[in-house]
N, C-alpha and C positions, 0 to 999 in steps of 0.2 A: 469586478463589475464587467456590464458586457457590453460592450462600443453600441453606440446606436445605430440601428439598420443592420445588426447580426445578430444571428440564430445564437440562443444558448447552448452551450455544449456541455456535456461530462466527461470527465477525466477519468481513466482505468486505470489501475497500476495492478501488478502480479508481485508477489512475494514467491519468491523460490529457495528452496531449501539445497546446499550443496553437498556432496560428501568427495572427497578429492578419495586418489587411488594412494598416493602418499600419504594419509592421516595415519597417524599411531594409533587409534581406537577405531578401529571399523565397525567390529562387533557391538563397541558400546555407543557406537553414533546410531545404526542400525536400527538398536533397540531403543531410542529415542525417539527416533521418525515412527517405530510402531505407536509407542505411546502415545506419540500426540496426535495420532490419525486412529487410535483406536476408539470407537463408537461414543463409551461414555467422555472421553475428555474433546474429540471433537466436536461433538453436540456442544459441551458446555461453551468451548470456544467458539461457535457459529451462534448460540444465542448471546451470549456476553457483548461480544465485538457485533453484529451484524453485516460479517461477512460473508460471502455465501459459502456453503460446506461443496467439499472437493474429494467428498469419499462418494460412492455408489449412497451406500444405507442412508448416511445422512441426509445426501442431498434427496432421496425420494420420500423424507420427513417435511419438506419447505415448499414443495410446489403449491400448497394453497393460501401460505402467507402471504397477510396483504402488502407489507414491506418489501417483504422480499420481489413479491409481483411487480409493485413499481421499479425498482430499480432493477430488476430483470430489465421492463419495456423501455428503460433507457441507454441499454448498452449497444443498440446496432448504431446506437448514432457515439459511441463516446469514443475516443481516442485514449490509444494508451502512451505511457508515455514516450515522448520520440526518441528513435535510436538514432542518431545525429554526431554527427564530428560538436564536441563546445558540449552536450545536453550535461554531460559527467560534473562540469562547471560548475552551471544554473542547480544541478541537483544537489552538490557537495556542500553550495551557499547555503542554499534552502535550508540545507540539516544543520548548519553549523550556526545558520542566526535564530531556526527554529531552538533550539537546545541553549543559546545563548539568553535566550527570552525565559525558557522554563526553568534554566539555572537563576533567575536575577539580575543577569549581569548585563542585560541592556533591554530599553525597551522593546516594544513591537515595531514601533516607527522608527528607534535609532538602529535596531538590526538590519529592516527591509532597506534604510536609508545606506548602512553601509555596504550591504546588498550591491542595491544598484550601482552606485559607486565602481564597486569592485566588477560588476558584468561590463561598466562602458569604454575600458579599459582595453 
């Protein structure tokens, strides 16, 4: 929720893909990243997910969706996420009670509960 007397904001995050100069399969990482930035399976992953496409082709497919419009006209205002001394923390929690939840093994409230717990530490 968003405190009273401030602006709502959006949150951006990037997904990056790595390949290290040390990996034992270069060729076969290589030829991974083609596949999943090639046309037909890109497309399927930008309509699926509705995230925006980050190839040339596809992305000159989206400019007159209206979804995609909106949340285009909400990114000059959005923040991504902070790169910060502690962020590694807050984010590690996040994944680890989010996934705690979707395993079973605690609720939504008992995860964010032990969450905080663990950030005011």
């Amino acid at each position: 929720p968003v405190p009273v007397a401030q602006a709502p904001g959006e949150l951006a995050v990037i997904d990056t893909i790595y390949m290290f100069k040390a990996g034992e399969h270069k060729e076969a990482a290589w030829k991974l990243v083609e596949f999943l930035f090639s046309n037909p399976i890109h497309l399927s992953f930008v309509e699926k997910t509705g995230l925006f496409a980050v190839t040339k082709d596809i992305s000159k497919q989206y400019p007159t969706d209206p979804a995609t419009q909106k949340i285009a006209a909400l990114l000059p205002r959005a923040t991504v996420y902070p790169i910060k001394e502690g962020w590694d923390v807050v984010n590690d929690g996040m994944l680890k009670a989010e996934q705690s939840v979707l395993l079973g093994e605690q609720s939504p409230r008992e995860a964010m509960d032990e969450l905080q717990k663990k950030l005011e530490r």
